[in-house]
Each structure stands twice: as structure tokens, then as C-alpha cells.
DOMAR-306724 format. One record per atom (N, C-alpha, C, O): residue number from 0; residue in one letter; atom name; x, y, z. Coordinates in steps of 0.05 Angstrom, whole numbers. Layout:
# residues N
NUM,A,CA,X,Y,Z .
...
END
This chain:
# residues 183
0,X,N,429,264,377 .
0,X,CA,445,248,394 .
0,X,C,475,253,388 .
0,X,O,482,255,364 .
1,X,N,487,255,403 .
1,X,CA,521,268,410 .
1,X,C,535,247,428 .
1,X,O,554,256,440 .
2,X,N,529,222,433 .
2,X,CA,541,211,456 .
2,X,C,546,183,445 .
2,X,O,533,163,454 .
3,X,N,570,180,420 .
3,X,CA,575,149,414 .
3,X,C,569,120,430 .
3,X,O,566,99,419 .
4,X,N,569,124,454 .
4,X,CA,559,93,469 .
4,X,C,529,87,469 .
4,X,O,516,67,473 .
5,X,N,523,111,465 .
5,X,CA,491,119,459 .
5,X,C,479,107,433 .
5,X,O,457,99,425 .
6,X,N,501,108,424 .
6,X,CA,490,106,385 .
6,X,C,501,72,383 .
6,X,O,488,57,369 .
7,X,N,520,62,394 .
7,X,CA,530,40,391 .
7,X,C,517,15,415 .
7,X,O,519,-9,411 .
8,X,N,504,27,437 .
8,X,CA,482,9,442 .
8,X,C,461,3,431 .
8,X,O,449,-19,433 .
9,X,N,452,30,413 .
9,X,CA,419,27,401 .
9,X,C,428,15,372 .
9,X,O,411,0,364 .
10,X,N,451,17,355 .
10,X,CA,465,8,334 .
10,X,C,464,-27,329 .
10,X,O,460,-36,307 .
11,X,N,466,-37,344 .
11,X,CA,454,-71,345 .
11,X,C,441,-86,338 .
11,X,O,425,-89,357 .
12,X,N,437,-98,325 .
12,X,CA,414,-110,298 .
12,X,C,384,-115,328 .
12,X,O,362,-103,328 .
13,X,N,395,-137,350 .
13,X,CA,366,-147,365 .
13,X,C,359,-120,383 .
13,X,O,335,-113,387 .
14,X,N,379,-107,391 .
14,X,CA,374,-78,407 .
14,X,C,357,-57,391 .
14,X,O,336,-48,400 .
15,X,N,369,-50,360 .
15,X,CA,344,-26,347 .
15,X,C,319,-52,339 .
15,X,O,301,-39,329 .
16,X,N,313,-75,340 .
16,X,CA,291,-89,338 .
16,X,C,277,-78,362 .
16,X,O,261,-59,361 .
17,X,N,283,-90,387 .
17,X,CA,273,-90,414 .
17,X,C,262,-63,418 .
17,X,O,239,-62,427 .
18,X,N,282,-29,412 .
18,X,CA,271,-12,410 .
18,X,C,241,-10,390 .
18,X,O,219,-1,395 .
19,X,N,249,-21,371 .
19,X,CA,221,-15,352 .
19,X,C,196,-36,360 .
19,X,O,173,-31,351 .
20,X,N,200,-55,374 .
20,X,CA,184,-64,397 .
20,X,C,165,-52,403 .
20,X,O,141,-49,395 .
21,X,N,183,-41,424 .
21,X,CA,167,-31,436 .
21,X,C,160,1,427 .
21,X,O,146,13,442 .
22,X,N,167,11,408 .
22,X,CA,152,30,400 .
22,X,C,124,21,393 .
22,X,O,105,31,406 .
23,X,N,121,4,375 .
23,X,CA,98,-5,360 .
23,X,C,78,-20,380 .
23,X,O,53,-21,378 .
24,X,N,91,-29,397 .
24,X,CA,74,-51,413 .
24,X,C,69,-38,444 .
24,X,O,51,-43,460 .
25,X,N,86,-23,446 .
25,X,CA,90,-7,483 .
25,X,C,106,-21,502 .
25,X,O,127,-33,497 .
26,X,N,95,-20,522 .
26,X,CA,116,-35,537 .
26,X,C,111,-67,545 .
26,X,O,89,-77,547 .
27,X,N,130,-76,547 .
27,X,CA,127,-106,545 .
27,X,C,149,-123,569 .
27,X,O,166,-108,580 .
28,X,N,149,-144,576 .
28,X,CA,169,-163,594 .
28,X,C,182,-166,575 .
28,X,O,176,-160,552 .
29,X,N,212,-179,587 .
29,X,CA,223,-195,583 .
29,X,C,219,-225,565 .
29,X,O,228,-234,544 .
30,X,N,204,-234,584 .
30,X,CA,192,-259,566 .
30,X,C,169,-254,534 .
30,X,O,164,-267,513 .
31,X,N,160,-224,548 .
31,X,CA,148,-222,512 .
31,X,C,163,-220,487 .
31,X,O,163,-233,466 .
32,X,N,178,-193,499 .
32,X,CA,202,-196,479 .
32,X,C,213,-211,473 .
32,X,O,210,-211,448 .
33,X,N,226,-228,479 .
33,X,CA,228,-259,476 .
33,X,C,220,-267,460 .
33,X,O,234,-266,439 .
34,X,N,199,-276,459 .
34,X,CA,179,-293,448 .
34,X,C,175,-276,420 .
34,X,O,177,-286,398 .
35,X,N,170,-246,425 .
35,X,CA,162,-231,384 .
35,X,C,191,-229,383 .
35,X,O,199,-212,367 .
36,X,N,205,-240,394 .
36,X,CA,235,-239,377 .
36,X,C,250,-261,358 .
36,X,O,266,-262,340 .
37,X,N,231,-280,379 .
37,X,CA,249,-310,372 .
37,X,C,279,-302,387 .
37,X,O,298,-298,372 .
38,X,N,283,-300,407 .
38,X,CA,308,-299,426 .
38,X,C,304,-310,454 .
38,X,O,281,-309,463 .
39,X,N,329,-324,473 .
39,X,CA,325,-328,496 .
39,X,C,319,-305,510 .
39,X,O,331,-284,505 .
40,X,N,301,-307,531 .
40,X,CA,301,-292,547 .
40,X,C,325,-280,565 .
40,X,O,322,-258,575 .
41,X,N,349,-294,568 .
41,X,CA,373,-281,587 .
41,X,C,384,-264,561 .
41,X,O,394,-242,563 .
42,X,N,382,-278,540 .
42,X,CA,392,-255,511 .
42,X,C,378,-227,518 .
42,X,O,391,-207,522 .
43,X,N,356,-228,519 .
43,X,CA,333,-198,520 .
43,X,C,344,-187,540 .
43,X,O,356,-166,541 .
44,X,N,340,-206,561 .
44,X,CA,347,-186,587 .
44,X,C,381,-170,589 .
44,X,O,385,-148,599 .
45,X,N,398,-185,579 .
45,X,CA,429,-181,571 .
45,X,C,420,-153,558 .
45,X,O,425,-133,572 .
46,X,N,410,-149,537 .
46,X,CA,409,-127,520 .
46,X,C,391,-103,518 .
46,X,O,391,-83,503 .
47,X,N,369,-114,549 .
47,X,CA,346,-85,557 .
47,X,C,368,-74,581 .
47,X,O,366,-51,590 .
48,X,N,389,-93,590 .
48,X,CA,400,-82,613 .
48,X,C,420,-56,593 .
48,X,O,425,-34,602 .
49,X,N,428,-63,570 .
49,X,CA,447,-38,552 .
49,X,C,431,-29,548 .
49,X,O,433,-15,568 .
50,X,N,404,-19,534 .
50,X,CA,392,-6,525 .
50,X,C,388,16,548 .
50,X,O,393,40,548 .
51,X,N,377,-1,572 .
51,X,CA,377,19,597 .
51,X,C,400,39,609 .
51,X,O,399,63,617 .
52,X,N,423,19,608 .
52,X,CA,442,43,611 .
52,X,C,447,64,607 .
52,X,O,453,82,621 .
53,X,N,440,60,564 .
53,X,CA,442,83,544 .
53,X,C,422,106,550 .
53,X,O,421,128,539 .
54,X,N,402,92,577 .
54,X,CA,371,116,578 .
54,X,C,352,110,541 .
54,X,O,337,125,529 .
55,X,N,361,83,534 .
55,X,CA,340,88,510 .
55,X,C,316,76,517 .
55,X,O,295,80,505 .
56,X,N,319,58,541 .
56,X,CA,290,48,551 .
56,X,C,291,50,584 .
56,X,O,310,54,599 .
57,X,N,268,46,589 .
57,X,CA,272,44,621 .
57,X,C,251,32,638 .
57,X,O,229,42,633 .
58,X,N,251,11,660 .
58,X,CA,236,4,671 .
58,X,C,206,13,675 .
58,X,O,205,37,679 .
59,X,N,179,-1,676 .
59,X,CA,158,17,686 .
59,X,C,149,-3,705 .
59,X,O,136,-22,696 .
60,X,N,152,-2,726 .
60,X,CA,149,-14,748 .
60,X,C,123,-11,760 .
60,X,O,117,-25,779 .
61,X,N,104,10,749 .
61,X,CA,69,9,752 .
61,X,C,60,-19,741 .
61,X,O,43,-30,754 .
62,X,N,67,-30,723 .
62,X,CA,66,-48,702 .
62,X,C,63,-73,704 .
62,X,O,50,-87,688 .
63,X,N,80,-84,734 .
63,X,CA,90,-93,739 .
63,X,C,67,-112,763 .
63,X,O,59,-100,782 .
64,X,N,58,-139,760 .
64,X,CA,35,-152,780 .
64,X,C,55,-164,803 .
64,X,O,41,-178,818 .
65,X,N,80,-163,811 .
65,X,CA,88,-179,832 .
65,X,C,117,-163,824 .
65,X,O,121,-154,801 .
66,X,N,139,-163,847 .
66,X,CA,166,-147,856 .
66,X,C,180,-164,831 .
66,X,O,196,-151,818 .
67,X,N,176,-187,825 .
67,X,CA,195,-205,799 .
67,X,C,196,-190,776 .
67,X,O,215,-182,761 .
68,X,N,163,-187,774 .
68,X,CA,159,-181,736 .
68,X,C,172,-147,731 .
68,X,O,169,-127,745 .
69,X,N,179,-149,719 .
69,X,CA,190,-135,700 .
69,X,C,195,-117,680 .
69,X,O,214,-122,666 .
70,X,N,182,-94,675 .
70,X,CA,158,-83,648 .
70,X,C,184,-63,636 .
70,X,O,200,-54,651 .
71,X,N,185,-59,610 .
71,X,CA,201,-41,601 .
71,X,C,186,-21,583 .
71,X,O,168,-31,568 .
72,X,N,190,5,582 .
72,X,CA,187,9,558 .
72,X,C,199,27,547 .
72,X,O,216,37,561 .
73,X,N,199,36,521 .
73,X,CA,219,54,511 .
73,X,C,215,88,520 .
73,X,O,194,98,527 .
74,X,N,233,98,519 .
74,X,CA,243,120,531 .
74,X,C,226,140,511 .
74,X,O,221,135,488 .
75,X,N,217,168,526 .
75,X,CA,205,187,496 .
75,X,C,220,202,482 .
75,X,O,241,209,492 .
76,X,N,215,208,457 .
76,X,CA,234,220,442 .
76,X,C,246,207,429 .
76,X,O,256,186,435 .
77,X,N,249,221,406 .
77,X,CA,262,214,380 .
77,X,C,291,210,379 .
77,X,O,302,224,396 .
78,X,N,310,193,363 .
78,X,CA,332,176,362 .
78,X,C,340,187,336 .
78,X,O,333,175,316 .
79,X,N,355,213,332 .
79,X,CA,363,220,313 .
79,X,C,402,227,316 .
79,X,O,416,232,336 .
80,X,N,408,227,296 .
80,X,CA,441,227,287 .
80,X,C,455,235,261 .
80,X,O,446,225,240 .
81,X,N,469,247,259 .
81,X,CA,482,244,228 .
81,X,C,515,247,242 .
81,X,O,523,261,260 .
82,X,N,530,225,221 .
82,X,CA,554,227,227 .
82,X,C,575,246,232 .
82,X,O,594,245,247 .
83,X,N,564,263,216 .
83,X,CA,577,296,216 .
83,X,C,577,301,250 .
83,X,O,599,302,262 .
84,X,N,552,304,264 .
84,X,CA,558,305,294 .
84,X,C,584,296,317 .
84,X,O,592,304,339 .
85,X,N,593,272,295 .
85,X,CA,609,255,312 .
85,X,C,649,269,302 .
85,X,O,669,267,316 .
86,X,N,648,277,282 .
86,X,CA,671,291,265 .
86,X,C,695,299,284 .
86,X,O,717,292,277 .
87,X,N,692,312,306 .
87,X,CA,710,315,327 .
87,X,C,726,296,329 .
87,X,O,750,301,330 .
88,X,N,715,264,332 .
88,X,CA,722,245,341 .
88,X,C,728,220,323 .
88,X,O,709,205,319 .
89,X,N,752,212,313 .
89,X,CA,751,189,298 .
89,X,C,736,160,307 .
89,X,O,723,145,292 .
90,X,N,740,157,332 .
90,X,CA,729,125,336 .
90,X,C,696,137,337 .
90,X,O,679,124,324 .
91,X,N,688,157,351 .
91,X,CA,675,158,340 .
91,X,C,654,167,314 .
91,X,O,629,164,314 .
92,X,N,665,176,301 .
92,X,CA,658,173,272 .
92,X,C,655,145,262 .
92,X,O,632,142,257 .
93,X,N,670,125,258 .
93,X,CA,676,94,257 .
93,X,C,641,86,274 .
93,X,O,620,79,263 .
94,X,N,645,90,295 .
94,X,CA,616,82,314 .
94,X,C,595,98,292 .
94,X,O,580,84,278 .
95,X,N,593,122,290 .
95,X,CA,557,132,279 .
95,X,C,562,120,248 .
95,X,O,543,117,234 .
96,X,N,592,112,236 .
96,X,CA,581,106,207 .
96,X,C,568,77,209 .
96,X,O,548,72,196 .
97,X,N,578,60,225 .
97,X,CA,562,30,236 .
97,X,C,547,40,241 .
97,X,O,532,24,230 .
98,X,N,537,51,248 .
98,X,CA,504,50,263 .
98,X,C,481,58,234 .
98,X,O,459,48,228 .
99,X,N,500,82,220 .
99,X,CA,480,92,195 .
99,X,C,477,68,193 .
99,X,O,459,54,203 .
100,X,N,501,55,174 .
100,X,CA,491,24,152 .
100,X,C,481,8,164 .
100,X,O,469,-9,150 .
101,X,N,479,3,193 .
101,X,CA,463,-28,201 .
101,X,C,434,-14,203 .
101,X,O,414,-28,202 .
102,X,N,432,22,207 .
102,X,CA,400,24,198 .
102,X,C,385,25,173 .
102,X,O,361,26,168 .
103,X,N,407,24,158 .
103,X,CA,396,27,131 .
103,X,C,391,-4,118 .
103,X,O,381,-9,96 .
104,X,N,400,-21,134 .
104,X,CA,397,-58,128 .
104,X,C,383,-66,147 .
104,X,O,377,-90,149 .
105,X,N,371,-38,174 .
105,X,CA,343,-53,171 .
105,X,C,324,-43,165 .
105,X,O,302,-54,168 .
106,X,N,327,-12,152 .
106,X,CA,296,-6,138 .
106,X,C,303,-32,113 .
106,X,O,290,-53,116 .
107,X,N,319,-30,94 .
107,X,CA,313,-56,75 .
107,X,C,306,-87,85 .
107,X,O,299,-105,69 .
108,X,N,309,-91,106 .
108,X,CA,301,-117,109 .
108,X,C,270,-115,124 .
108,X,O,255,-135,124 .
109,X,N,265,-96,133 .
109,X,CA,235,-91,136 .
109,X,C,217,-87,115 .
109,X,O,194,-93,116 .
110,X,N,227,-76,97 .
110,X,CA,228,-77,68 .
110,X,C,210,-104,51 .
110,X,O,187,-109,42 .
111,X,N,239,-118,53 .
111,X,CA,243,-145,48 .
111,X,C,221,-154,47 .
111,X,O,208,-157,27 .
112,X,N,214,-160,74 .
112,X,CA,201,-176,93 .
112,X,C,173,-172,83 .
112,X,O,159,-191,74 .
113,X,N,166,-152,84 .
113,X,CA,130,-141,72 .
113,X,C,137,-145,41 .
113,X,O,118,-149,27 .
114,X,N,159,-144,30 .
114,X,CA,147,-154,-8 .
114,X,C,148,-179,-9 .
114,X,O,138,-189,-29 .
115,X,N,165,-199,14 .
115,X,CA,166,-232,15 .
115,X,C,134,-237,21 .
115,X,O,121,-254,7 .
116,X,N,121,-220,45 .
116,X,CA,95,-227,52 .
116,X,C,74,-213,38 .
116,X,O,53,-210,50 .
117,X,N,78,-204,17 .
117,X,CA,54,-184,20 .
117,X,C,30,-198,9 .
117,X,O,9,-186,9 .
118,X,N,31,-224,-2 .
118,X,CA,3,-243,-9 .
118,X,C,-12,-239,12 .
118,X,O,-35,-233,11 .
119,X,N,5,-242,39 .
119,X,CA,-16,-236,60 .
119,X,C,-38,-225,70 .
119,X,O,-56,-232,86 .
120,X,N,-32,-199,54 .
120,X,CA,-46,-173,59 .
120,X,C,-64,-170,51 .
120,X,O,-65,-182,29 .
121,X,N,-87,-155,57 .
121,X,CA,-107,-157,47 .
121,X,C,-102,-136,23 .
121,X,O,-82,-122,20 .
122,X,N,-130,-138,1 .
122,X,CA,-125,-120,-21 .
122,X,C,-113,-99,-17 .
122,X,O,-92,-92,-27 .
123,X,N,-132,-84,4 .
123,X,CA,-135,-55,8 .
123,X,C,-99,-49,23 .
123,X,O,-89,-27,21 .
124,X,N,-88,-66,33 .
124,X,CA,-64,-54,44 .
124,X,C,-39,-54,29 .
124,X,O,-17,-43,32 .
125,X,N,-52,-73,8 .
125,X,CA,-20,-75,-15 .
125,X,C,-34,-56,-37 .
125,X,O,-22,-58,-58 .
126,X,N,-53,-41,-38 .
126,X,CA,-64,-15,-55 .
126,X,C,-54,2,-30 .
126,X,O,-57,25,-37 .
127,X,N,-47,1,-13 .
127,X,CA,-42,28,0 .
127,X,C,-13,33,12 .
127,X,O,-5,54,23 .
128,X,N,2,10,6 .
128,X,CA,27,14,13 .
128,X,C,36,23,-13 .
128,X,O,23,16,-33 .
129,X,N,67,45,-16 .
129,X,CA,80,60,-25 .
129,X,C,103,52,-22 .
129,X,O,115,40,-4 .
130,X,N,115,69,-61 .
130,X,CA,146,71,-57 .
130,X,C,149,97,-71 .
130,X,O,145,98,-96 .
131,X,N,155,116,-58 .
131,X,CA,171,135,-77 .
131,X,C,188,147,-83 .
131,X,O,202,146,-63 .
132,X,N,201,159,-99 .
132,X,CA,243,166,-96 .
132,X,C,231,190,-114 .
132,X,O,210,191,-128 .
133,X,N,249,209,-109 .
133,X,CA,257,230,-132 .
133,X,C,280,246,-132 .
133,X,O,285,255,-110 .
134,X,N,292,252,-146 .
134,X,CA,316,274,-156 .
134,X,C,308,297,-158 .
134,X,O,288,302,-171 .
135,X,N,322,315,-147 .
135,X,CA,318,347,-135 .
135,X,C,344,359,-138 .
135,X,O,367,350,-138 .
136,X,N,337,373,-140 .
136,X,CA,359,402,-145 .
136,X,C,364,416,-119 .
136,X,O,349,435,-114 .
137,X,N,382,411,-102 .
137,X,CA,376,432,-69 .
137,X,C,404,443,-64 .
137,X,O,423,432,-76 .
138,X,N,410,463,-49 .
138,X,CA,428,462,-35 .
138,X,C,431,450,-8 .
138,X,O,411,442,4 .
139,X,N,458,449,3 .
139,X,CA,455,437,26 .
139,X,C,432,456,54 .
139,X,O,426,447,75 .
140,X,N,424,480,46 .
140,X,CA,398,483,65 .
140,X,C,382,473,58 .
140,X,O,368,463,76 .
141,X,N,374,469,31 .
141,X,CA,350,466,22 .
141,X,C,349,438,30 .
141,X,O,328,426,36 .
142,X,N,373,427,29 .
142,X,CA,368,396,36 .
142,X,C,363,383,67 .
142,X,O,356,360,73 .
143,X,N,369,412,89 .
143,X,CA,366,411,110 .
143,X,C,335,415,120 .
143,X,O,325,404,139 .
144,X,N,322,437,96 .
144,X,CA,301,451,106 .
144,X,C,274,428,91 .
144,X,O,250,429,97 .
145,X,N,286,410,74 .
145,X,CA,269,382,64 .
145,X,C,273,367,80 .
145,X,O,255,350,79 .
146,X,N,291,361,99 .
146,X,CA,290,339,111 .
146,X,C,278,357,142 .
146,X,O,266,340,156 .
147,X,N,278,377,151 .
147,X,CA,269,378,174 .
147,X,C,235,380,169 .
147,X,O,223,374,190 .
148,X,N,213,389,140 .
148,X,CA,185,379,141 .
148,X,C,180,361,134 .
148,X,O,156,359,129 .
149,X,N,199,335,129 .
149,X,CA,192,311,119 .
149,X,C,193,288,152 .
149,X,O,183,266,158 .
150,X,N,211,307,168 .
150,X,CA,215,294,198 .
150,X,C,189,298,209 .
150,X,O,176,282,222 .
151,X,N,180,328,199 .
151,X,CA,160,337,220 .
151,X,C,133,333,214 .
151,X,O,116,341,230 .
152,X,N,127,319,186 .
152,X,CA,98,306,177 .
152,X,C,108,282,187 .
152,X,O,87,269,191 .
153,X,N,132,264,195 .
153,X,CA,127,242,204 .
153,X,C,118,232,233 .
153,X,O,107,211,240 .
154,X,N,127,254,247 .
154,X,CA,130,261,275 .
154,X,C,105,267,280 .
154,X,O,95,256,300 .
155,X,N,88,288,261 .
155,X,CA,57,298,268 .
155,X,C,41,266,261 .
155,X,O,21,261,275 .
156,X,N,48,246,240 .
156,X,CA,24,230,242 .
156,X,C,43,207,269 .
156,X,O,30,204,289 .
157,X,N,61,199,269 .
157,X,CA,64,176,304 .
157,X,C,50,184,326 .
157,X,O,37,168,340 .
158,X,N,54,223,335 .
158,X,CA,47,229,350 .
158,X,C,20,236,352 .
158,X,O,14,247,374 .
159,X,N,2,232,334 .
159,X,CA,-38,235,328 .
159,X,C,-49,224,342 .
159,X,O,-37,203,342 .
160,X,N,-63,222,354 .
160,X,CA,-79,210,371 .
160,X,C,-102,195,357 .
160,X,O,-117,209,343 .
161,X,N,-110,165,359 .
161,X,CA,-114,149,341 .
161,X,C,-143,151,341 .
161,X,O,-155,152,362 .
162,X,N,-156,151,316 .
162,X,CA,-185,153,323 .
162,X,C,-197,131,333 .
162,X,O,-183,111,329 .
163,X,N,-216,128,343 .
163,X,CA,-238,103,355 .
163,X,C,-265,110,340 .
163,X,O,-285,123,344 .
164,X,N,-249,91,316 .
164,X,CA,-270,102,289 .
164,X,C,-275,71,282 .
164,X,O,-295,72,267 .
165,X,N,-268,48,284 .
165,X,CA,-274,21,289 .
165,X,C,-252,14,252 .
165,X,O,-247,-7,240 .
166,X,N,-247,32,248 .
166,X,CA,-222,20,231 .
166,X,C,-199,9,240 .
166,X,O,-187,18,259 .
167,X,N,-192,-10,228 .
167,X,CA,-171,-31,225 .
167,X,C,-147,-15,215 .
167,X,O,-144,-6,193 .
168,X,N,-125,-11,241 .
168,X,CA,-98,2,236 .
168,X,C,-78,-16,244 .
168,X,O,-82,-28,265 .
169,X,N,-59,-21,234 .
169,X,CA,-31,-34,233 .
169,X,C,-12,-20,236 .
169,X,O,-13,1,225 .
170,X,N,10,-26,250 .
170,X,CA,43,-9,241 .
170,X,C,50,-8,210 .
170,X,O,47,-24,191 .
171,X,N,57,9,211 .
171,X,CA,59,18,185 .
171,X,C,93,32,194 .
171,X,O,100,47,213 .
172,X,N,110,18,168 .
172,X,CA,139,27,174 .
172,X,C,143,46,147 .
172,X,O,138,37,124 .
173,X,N,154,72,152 .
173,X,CA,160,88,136 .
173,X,C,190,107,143 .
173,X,O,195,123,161 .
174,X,N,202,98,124 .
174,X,CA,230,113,123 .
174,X,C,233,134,95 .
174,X,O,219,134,74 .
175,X,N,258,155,103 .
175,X,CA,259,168,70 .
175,X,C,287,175,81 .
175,X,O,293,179,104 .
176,X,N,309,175,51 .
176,X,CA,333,189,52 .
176,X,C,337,207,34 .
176,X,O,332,211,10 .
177,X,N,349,221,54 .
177,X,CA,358,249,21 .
177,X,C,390,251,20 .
177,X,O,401,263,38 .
178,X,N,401,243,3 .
178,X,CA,428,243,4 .
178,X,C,439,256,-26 .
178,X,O,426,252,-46 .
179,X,N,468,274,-26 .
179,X,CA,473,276,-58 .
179,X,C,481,254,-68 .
179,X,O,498,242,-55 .
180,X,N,475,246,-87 .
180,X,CA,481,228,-107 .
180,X,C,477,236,-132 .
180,X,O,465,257,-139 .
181,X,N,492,214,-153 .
181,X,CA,491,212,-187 .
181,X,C,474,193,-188 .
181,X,O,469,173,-174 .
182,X,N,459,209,-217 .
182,X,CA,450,189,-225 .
182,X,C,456,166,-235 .
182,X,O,438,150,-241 .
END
């Protein structure tokens, strides 16, 4: 993504929710969203009408039981950026570095959220959820050429086609960063 109004619509704490919505869930009304949001409905609708602008979601009007209702769902394809893209441009640079940190406060608060709940869970899902970090030695290809098969094992399991094997599957949220740092 190359187009700051792009990054600064989807950049919005209820807007990248609503996107991940409807990733996980498909497409949905107005009033559903709503409702798995805990928000007014003229709020949702205020903020599927930016999302639409941006082309990050878009009407599905098959969906739809009468000319009123409504159906949205998210747009295909992946929502990728690094600030560097934006470098040309000071304001926007300022725009993609907001957007990194409000995504990186909400992989942690998704985070959060499943170690606040995880009594919830059954055995088998708090034995199967993961954390892992490690320190590497790369150059900046190598750091390119790790992050583009770590995109592309994530991309091969969203995009799998789900078995109808009568197992019990959930969203499952998984993020990774590779950045230089000290130890």
C-alpha cells in the first residue's frame, strides 16, 4: 500500500476492528457490526462509508433480503505497508508511522484480551496457543527474505480451504515482527 488516505482510514482503532470483522466472520450489516462491536449503528455506518471510500471494503448487495439492508464485506487482498514506502513524503510518513503503532497496540491488546480470558478455554486451546521470539543474525535481505516466508506460511494457512473433518476451529490471531534491535 502507497496511498496515505488508504493507510489512515484503515489506521483507526473501530475501522482496523471492523476490517478484522469481517475477515474472521465475512460479511455482515450494519446492525451486526454494531452489535460484535459494542458501537452505535450510525457510528458503523459513519466508518464502513470511509472504509469504502479507501476500497478496503465494499458493498455485497447479493446479500442483501430487501433494497434497505445492507451487506458489507471486506475487500480481497492483503493490507500490507512499511513506512519506508511513504519516505518521499513527510505528512505522509507522520500518517504510516500512526498507523504502524496503533497496529502494534492492537496485536497487544488482542493479546491482552486472550491471557485476561484464557480460563475460558478449553485445555486443549491454552496447550496450543503460542509465544515465540528469537534473535538472529541477518542482513537487511536476509531480513527481507525472512519476512517474505514467514508472510507466505501465513498467507498459505488463511488462504486453505477448511476441512469438513467435524473439528472444532476458532479464529486464531497470529502476528510476528522482525525488527533490528539490542538486546
Amino acid at each position: 500500500m502507497t496511498d496515505s488516505q488508504v493507510l489512515a482510514a484503515m489506521a483507526h482503532p473501530l475501522r482496523r476492528r471492523l476490517m478484522d470483522v469481517l475477515a474472521v466472520d465475512g460479511p455482515a450489516t450494519v446492525s451486526t457490526l454494531a452489535e460484535r462491536t459494542d458501537q452505535a449503528v450510525g457510528n458503523i455506518s459513519h466508518h464502513m462509508k470511509v472504509l469504502a471510500a479507501a476500497e478496503l471494503v465494499e458493498q455485497a448487495p447479493e446479500l442483501a433480503n430487501d433494497r434497505r439492508e445492507r451487506w458489507w464485506r471486506k475487500r480481497s487482498g492483503q493490507v500490507r505497508f512499511a513506512v519506508s514506502d511513504f519516505a518521499d513524503d513527510a505528512a505522509a510518513t507522520v500518517i504510516a508511522e500512526a498507523a504502524e503503532s496503533l497496529n502494534l497496540e492492537r496485536h497487544i491488546a488482542v493479546m491482552r484480551a486472550w491471557m485476561a480470558g484464557r480460563e475460558d478455554c478449553s485445555p486443549q486451546w491454552r496447550s496450543a496457543a503460542f509465544s515465540s521470539d528469537s534473535w538472529l543474525r541477518l542482513s537487511p535481505a536476509e531480513l527481507a527474505e525472512f519476512s517474505e516466508e514467514l508472510i507466505a506460511l501465513m498467507v498459505r494457512w488463511a488462504r486453505r480451504d477448511i476441512p469438513d473433518d467435524g473439528q472444532q476451529r476458532e479464529p486464531v490471531f497470529v502476528f510476528g515482527y522482525g525488527v533490528p534491535a539490542k538486546p
